[in-house]
C-alpha positions in Angstrom: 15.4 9.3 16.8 17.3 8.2 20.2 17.3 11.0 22.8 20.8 11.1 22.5 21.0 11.7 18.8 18.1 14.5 19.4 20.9 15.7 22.2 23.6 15.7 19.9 21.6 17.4 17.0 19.8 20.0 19.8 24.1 20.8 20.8 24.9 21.2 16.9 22.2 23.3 16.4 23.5 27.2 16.1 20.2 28.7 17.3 20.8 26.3 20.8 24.3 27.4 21.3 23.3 31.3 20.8 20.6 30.6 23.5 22.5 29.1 25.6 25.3 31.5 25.6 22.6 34.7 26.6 20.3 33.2 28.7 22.0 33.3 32.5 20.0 35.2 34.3 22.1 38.7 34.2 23.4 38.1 30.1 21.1 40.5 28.3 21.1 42.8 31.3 25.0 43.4 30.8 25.0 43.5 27.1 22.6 45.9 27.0 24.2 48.2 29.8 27.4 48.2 27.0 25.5 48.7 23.5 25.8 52.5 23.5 29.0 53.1 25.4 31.5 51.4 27.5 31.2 50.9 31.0 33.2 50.5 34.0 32.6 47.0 36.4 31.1 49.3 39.2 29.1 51.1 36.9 27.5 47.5 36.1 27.6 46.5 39.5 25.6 49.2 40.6 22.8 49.4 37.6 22.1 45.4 38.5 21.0 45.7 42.4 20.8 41.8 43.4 24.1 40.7 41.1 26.8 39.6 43.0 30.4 39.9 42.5 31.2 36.8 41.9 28.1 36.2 39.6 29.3 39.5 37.9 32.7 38.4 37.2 31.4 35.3 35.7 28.8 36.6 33.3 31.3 39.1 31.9 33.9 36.8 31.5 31.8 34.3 29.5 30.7 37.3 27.4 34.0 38.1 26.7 34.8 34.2 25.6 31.9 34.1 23.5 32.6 37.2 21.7 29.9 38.9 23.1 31.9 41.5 25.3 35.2 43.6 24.8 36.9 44.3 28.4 39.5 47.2 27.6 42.4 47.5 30.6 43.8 51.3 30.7 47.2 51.5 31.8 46.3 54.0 35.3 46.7 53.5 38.7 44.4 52.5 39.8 43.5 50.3 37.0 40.3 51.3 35.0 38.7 48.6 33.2 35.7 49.0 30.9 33.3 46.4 29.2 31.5 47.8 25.5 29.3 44.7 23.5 30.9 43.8 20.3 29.1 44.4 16.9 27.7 40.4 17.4 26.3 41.6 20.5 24.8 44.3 18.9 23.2 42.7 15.9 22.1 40.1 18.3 19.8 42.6 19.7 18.6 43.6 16.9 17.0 40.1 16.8 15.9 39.7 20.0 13.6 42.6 19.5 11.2 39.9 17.8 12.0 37.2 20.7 10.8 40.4 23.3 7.6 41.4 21.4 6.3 37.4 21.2 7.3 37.2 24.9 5.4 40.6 25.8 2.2 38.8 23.6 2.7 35.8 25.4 3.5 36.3 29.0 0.1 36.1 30.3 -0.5 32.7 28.5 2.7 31.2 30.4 1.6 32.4 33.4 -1.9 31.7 33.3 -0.4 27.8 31.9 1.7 27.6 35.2 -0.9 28.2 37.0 -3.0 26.0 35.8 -0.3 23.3 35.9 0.5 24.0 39.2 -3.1 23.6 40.7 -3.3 20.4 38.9 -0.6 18.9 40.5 -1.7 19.6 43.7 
């Protein structure tokens, strides 16, 4: 197989797409700040220290294309705006639980790899 039919078939592949739709940095983070209840753009702002505004914006708005995300506009002045994960986001966690307990197991292997790798190199 060419590397650019294993690129095409990696792109095809669901699991790939799904992966790369929740793994920015901040993803999870959000969606699980909105599982339970909805909450406001400051709210999320201030539970992520380290997020900016811009980075913010972004995140929620790919949420929100993916399906990931509802962002609810209440007609008030000022506006209030509130973000609650959709039931894919929520059954989506319920898998990730496994993908979190084999990353727990493993976390001191891939760091005690990297640091072997690194010394090597050097």
């Amino acid at each position: 197989m060419s590397v650019d039919e294993a690129t095409a078939q990696s792109q095809a592949c669901p699991i790939v797409q799904v992966i790369d739709r929740v793994a920015g940095k901040w993803s999870v983070a959000i969606l699980a700040a909105t599982l339970s209840e909805p909450v406001r753009y400051t709210e999320l702002e201030q539970a992520m220290p380290g997020i900016s505004r811009r980075m913010l914006t972004l995140t929620l708005r790919n949420l929100e294309r993916d399906g990931l995300l509802t962002r609810t506009v209440y007609p008030t002045i000022p506006p209030r705006v509130e973000y609650l994960a959709t039931d894919s986001a929520r059954e989506l966690f319920t898998h990730l639980d496994g993908l979190t307990d084999w990353a727990r197991r493993h976390q001191p292997d891939i760091i005690q790899a990297v640091e072997e790798f690194t010394a090597s190199q050097q």
